[in-house]
LUMDOKOL-474087 format. One record per atom (N, C-alpha, C): x, y, z; residue in one letter. Coordinates in nm, 2 decimals, decimal comma. Each point is the difference from the previous one (the first is absolute). Last residue first. Example, Ala and Ser with C-alpha at 12.3 -4.5 7.8 and 13.67 -1.06 7.14 Angstrom:
2
((1,28; -0,22; 0,71); 'S')
((0,09; 0,11; 0,00); 'S')
((-0,08; 0,11; 0,08); 'S')
((0,03; -0,57; -0,01); 'A')
((-0,09; 0,12; 0,00); 'A')
((0,09; 0,12; 0,00); 'A')
***
This chain:
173
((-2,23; -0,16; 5,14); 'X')
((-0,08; -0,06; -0,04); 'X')
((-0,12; 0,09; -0,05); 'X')
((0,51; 0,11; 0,24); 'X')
((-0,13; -0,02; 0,00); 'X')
((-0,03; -0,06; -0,13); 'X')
((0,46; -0,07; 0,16); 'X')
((-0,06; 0,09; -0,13); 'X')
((-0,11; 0,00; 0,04); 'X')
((0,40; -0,23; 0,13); 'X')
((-0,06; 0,08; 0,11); 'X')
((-0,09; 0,07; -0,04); 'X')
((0,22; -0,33; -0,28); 'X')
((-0,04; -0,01; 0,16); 'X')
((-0,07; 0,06; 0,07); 'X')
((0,28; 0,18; -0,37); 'X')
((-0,14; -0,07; -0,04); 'X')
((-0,09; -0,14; 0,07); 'X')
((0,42; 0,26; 0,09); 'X')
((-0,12; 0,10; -0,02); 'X')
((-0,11; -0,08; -0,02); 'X')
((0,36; -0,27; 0,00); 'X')
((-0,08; 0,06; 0,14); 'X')
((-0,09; 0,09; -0,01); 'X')
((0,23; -0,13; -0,39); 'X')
((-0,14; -0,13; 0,12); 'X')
((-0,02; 0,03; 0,08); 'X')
((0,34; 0,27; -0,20); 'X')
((-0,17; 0,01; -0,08); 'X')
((-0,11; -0,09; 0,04); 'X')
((0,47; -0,01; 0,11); 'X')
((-0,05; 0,06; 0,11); 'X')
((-0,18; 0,04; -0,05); 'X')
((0,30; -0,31; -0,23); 'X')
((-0,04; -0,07; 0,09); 'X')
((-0,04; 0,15; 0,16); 'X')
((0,14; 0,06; -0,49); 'X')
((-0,11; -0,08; 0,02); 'X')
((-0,07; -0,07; 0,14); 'X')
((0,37; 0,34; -0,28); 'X')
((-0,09; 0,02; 0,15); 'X')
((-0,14; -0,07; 0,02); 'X')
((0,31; -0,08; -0,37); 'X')
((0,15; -0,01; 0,11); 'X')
((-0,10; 0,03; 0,14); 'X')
((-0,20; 0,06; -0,46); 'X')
((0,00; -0,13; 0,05); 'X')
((0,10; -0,09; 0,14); 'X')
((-0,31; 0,55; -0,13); 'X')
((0,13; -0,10; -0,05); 'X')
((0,04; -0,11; 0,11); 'X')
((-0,48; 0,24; -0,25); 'X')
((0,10; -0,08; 0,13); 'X')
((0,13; -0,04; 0,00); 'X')
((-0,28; 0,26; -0,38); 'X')
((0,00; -0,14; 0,06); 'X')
((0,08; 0,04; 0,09); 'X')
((-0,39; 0,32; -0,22); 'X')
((0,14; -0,04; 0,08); 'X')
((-0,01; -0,13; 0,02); 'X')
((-0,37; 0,11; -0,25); 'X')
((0,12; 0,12; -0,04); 'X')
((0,14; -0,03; 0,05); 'X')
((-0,50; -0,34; -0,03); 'X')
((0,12; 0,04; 0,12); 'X')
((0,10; 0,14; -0,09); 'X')
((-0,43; -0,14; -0,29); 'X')
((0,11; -0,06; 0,08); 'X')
((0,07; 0,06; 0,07); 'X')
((-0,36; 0,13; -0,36); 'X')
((-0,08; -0,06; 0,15); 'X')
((0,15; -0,03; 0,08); 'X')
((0,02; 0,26; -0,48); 'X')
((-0,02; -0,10; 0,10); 'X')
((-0,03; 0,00; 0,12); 'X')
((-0,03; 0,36; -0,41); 'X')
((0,04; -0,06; 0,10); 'X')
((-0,05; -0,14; 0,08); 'X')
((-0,01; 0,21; -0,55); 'X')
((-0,09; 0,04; 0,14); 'X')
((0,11; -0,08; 0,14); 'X')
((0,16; 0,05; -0,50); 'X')
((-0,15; 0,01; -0,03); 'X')
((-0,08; 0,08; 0,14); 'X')
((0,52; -0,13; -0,02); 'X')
((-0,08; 0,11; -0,12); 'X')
((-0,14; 0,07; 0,03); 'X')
((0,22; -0,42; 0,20); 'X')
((-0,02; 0,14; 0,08); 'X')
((-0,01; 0,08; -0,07); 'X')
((-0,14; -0,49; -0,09); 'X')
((0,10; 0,10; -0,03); 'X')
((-0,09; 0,14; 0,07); 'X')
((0,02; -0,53; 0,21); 'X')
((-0,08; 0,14; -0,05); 'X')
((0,09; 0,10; -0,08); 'X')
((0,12; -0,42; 0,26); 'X')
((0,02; 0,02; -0,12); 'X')
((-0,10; 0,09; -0,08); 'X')
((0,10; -0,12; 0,52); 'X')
((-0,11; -0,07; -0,11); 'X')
((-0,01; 0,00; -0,12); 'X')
((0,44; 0,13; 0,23); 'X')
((-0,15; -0,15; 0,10); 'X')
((-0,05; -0,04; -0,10); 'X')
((0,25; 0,34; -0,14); 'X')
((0,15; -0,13; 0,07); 'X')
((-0,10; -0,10; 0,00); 'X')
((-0,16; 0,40; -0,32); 'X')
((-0,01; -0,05; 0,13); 'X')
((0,04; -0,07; 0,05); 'X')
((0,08; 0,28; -0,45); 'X')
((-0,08; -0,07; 0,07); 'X')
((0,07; -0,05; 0,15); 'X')
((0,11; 0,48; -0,31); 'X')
((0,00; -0,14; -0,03); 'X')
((-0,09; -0,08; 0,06); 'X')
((0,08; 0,50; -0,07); 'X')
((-0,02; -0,04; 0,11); 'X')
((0,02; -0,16; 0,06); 'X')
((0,12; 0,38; -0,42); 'X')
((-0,04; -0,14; 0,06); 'X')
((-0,01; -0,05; 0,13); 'X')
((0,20; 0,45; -0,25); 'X')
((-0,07; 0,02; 0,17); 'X')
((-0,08; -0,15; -0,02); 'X')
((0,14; 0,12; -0,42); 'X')
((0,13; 0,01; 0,08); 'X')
((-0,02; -0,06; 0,13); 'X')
((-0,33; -0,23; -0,35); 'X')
((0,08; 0,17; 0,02); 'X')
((0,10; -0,02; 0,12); 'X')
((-0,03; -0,40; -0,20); 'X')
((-0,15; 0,03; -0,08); 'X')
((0,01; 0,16; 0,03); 'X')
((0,45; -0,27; -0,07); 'X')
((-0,07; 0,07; 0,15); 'X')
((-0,14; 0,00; -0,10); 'X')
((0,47; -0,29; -0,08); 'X')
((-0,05; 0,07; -0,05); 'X')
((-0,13; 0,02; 0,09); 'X')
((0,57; -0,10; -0,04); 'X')
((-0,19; 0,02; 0,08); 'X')
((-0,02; 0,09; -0,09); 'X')
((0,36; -0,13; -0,25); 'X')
((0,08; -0,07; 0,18); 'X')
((-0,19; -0,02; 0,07); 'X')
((-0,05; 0,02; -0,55); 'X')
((0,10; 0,11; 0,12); 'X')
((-0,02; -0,12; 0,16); 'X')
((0,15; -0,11; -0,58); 'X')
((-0,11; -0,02; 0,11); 'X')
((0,02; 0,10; 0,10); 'X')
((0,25; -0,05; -0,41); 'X')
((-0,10; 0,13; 0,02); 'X')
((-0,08; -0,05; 0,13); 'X')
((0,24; -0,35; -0,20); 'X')
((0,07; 0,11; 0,04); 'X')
((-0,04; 0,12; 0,07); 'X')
((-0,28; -0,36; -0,21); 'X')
((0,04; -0,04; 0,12); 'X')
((0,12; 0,10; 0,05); 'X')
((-0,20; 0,11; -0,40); 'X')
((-0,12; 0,04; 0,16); 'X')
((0,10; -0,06; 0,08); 'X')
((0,17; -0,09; -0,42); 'X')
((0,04; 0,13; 0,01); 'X')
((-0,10; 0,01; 0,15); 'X')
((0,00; -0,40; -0,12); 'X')
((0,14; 0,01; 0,02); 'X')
((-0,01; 0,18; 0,04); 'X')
((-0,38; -0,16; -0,23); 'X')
((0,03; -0,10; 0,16); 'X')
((0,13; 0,05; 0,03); 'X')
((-0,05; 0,14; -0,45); 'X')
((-0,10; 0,11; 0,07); 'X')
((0,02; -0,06; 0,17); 'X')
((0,18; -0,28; -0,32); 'X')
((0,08; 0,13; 0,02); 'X')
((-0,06; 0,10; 0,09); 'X')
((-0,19; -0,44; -0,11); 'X')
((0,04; -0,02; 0,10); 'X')
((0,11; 0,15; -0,01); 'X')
((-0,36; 0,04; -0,31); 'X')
((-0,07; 0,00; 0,17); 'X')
((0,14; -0,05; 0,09); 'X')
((0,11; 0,01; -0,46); 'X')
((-0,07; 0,14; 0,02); 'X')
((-0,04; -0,04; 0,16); 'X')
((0,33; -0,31; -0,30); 'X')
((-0,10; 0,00; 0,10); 'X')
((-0,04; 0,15; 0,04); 'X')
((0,30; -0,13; -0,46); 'X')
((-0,03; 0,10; 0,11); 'X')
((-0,12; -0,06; 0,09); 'X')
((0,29; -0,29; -0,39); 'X')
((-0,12; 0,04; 0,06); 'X')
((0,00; 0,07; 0,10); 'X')
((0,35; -0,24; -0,25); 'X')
((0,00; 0,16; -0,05); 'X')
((-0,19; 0,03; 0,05); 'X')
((0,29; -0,34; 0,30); 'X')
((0,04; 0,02; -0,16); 'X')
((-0,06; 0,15; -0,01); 'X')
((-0,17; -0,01; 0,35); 'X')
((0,02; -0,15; 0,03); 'X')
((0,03; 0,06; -0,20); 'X')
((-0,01; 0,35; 0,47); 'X')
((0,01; -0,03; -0,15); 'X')
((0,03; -0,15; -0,03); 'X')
((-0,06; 0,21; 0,41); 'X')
((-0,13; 0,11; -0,11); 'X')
((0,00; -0,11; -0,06); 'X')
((0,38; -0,03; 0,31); 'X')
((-0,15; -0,09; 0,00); 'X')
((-0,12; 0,03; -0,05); 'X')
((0,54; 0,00; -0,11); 'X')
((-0,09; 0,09; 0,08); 'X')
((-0,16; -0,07; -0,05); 'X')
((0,46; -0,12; -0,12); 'X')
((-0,01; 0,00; 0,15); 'X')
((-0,13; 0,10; 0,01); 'X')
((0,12; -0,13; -0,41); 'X')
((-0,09; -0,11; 0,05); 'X')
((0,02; -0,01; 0,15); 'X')
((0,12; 0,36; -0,32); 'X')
((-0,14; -0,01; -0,01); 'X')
((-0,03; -0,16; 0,08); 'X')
((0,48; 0,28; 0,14); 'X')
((-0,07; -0,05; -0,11); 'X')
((-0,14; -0,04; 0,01); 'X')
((0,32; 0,33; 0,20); 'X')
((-0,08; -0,08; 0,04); 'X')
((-0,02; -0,04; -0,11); 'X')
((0,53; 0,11; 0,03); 'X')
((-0,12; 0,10; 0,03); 'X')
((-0,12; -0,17; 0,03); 'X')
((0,43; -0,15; -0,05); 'X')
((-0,02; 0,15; 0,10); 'X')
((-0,16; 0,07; 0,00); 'X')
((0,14; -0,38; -0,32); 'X')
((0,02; -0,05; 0,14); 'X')
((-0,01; 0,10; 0,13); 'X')
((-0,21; 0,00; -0,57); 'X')
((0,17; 0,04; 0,06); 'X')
((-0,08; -0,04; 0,17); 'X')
((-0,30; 0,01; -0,36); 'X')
((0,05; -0,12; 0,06); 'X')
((0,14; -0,01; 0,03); 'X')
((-0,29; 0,35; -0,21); 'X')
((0,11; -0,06; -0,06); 'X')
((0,07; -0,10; 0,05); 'X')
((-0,39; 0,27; 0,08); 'X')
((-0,01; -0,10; -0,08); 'X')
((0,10; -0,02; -0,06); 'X')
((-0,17; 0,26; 0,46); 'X')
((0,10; -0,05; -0,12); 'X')
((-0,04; -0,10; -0,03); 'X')
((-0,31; 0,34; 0,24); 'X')
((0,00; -0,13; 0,00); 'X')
((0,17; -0,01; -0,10); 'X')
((-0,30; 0,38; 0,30); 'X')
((0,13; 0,02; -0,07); 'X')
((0,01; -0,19; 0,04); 'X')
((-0,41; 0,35; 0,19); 'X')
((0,05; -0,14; -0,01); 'X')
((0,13; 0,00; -0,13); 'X')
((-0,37; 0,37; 0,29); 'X')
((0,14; -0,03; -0,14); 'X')
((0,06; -0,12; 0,02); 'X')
((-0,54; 0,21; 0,22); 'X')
((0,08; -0,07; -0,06); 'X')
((0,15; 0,01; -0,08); 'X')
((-0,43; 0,20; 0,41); 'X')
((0,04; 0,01; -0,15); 'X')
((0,15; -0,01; 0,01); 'X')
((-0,48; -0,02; 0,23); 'X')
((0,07; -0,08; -0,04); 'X')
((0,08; 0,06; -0,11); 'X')
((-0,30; 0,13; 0,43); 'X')
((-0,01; 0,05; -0,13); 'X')
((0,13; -0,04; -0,06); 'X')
((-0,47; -0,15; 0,37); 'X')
((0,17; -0,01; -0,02); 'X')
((-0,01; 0,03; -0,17); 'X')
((-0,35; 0,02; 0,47); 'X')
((0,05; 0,03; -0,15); 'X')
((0,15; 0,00; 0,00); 'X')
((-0,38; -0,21; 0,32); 'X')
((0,12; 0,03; 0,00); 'X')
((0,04; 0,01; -0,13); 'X')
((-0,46; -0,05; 0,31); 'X')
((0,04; 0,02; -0,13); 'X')
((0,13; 0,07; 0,01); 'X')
((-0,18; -0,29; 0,43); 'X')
((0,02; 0,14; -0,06); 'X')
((0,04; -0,02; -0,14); 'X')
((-0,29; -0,26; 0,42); 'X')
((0,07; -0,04; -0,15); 'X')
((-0,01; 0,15; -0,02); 'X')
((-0,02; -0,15; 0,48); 'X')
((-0,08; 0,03; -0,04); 'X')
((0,08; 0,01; -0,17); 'X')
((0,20; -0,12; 0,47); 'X')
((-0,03; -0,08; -0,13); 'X')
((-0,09; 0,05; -0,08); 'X')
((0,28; 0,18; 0,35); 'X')
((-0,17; -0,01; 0,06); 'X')
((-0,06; -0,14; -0,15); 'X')
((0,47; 0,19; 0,06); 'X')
((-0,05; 0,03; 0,13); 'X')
((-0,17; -0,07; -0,01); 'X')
((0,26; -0,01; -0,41); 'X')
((0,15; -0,04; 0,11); 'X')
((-0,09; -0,05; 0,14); 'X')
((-0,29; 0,07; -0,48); 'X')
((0,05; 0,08; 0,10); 'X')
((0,10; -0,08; 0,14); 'X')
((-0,12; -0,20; -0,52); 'X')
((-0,10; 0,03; 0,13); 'X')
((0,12; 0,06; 0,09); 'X')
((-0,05; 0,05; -0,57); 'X')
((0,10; -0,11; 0,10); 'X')
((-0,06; 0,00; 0,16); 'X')
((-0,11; 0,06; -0,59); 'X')
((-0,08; 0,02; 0,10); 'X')
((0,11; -0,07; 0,15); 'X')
((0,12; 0,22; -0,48); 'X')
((-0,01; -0,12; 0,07); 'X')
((-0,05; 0,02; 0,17); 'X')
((0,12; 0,25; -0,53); 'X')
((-0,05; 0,02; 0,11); 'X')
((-0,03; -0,11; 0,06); 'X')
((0,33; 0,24; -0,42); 'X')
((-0,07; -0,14; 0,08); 'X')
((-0,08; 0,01; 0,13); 'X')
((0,26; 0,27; -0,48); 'X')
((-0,05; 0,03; 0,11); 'X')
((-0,09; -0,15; 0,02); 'X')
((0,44; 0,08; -0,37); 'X')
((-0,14; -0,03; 0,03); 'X')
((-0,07; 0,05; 0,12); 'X')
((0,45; -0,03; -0,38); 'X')
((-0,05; 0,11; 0,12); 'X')
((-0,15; -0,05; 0,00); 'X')
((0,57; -0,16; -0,24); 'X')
((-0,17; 0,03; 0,02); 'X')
((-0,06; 0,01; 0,07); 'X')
((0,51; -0,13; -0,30); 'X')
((-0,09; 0,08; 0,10); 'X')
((-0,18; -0,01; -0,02); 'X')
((0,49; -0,29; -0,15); 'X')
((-0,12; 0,00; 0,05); 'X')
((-0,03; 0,15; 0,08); 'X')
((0,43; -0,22; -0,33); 'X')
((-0,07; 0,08; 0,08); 'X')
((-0,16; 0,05; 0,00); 'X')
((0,44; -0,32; -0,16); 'X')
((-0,14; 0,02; -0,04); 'X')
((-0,08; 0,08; 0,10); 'X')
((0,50; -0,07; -0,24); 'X')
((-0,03; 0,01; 0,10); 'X')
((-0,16; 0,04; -0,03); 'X')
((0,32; -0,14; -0,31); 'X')
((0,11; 0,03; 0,10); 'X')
((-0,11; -0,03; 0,12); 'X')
((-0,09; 0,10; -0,44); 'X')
((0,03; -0,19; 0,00); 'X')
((0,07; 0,02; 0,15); 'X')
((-0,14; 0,46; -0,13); 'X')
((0,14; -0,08; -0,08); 'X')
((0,03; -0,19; 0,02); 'X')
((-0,38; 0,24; 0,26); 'X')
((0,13; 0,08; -0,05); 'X')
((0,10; -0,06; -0,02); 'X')
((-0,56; -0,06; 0,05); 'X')
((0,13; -0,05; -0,02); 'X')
((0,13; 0,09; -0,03); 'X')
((-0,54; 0,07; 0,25); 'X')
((0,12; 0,03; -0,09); 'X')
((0,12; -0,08; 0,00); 'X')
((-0,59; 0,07; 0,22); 'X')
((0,17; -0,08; -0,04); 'X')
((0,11; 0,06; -0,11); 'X')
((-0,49; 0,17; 0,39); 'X')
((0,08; 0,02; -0,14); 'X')
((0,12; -0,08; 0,00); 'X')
((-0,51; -0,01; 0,20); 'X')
((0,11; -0,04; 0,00); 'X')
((0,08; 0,05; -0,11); 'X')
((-0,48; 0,04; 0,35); 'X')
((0,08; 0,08; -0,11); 'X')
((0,16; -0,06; 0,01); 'X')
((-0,46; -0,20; 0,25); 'X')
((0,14; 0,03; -0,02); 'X')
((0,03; -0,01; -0,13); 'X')
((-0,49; 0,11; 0,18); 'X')
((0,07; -0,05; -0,08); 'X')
((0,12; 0,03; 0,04); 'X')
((-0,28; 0,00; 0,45); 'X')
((0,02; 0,12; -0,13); 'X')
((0,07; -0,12; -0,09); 'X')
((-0,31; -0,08; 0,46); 'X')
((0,12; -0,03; -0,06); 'X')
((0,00; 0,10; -0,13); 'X')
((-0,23; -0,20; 0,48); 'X')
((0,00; 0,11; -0,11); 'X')
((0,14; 0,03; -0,08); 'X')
((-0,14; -0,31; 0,41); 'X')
((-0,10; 0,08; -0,03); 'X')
((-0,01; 0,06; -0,12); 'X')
((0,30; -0,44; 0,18); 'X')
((-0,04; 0,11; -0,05); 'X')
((-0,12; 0,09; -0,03); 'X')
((0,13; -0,38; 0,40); 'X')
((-0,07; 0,05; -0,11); 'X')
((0,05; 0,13; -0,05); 'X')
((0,30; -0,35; 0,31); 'X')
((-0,08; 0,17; 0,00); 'X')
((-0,08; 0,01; -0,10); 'X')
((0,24; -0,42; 0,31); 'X')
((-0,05; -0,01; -0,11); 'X')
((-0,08; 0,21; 0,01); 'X')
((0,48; -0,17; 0,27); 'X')
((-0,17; -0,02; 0,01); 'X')
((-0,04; -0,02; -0,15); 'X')
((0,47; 0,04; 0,12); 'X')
((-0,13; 0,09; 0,14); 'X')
((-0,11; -0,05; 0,03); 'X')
((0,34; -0,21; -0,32); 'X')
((-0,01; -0,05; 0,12); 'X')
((-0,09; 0,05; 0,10); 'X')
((-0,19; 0,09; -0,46); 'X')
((0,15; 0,04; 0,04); 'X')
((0,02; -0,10; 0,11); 'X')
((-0,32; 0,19; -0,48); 'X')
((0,00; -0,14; 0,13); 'X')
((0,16; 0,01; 0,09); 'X')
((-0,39; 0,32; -0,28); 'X')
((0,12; 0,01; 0,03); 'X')
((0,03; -0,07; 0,13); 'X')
((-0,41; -0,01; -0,39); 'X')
((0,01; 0,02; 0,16); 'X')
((0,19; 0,02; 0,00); 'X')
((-0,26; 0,00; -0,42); 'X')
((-0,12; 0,02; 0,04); 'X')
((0,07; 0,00; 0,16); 'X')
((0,26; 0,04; -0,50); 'X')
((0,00; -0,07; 0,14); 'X')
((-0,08; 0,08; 0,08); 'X')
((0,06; 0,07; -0,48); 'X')
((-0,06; -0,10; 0,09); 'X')
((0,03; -0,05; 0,11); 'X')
((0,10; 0,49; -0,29); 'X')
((0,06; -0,09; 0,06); 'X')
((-0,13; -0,13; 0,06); 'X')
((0,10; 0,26; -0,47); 'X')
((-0,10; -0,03; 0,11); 'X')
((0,09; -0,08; 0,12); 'X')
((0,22; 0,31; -0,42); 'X')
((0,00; -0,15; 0,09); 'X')
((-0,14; 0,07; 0,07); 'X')
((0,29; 0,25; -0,41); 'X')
((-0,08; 0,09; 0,11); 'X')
((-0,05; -0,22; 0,04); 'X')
((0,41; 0,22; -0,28); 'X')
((-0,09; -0,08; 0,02); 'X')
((-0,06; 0,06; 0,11); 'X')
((0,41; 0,16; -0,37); 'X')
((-0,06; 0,01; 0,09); 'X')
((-0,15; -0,11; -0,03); 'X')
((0,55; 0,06; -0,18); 'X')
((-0,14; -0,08; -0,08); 'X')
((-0,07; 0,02; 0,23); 'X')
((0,48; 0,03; -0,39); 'X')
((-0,04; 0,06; 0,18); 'X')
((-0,16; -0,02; -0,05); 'X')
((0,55; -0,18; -0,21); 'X')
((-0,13; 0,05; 0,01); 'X')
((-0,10; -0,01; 0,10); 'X')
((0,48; -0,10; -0,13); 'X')
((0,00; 0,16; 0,06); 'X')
((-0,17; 0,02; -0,05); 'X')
((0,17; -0,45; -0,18); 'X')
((0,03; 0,03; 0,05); 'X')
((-0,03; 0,17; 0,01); 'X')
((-0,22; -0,51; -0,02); 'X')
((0,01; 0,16; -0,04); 'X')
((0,08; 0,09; 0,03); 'X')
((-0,11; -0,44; 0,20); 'X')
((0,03; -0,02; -0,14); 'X')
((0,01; 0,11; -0,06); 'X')
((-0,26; 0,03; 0,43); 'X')
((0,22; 0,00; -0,03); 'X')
((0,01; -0,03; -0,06); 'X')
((-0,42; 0,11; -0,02); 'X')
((0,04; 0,07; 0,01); 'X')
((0,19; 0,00; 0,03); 'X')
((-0,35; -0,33; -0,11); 'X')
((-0,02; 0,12; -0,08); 'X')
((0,09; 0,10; 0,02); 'X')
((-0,08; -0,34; 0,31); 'X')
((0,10; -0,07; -0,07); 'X')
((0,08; 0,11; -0,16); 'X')
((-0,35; 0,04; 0,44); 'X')
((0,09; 0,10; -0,01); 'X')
((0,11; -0,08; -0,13); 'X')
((-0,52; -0,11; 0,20); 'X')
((0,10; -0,04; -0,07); 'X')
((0,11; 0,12; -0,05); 'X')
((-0,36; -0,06; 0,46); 'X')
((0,00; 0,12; -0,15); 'X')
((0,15; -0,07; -0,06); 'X')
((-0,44; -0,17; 0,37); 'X')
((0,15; 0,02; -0,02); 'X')
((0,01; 0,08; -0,14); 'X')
((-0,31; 0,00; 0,49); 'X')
((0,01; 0,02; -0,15); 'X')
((0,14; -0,02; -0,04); 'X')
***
């Protein structure tokens, strides 16, 4: 969703709240593709101060379905978003101006790529389905959550391969 802010820096020291849908149905990243699950209206408040400075705040809740580190099974991952963005509009060389930042194209707020910017931060390092994941299986790819595998527990280490033939030489039948 975009929201025309032109209303509001032509104005000067005025403040003007919005409540956004966010549209974005998946969160696309190098990670992967994540379906959103659940999402809240983003609550937005802008204020101009003094033709000087356009300040963005605002607070949404997101839920995004992400699969477990260990076993892949899909965990609902809540994330609680909240926003101050400080834009200058006075096109001085030091601070940020509205066209280094990637919300903002002219006086149009992108609502979904601010919200993309704020999760991609908030991302966490792992994430676990519960603590004690057991994950899956080297061999057969069973998740060990559910029930146990059929496969070997121990491997062999590969430096005592050649006395393992002999055992297994001498092995009844």
């Amino acid at each position: 969703m975009r929201i025309d802010l032109s209303d509001i820096i032509s104005s000067e020291n005025k403040e003007m709240s919005k409540q956004a849908a966010i549209e974005m149905k998946a969160f696309d990243s190098k990670l992967g593709q994540f379906p959103i699950v659940k999402s809240m209206p983003f609550v937005l408040t802008f204020t101009n101060e003094n033709n000087k400075r356009l300040l963005i705040r605002g607070e949404t809740e997101v839920t995004i379905a992400i699969p477990c580190d260990r076993c892949l099974e899909e965990v609902d991952k809540g994330f609680h978003l909240r926003m101050d963005k400080d834009i200058d509009l006075t096109g001085s060389d030091d601070g940020r101006g509205m066209e280094e930042s990637n919300f903002m194209t002219g006086t149009n707020l992108d609502v979904d790529q601010l919200i993309f910017g704020e999760i991609l931060v908030s991302w966490p390092m792992k994430v676990l389905c519960r603590e004690d994941c057991k994950g899956i299986c080297k061999r057969c790819g069973a998740n060990l959550n559910e029930a146990e595998c059929q496969c070997q527990k121990t491997e062999p280490d590969p430096r005592m391969a050649a006395i393992q033939d002999i055992f297994n030489q001498f092995k009844e039948v």
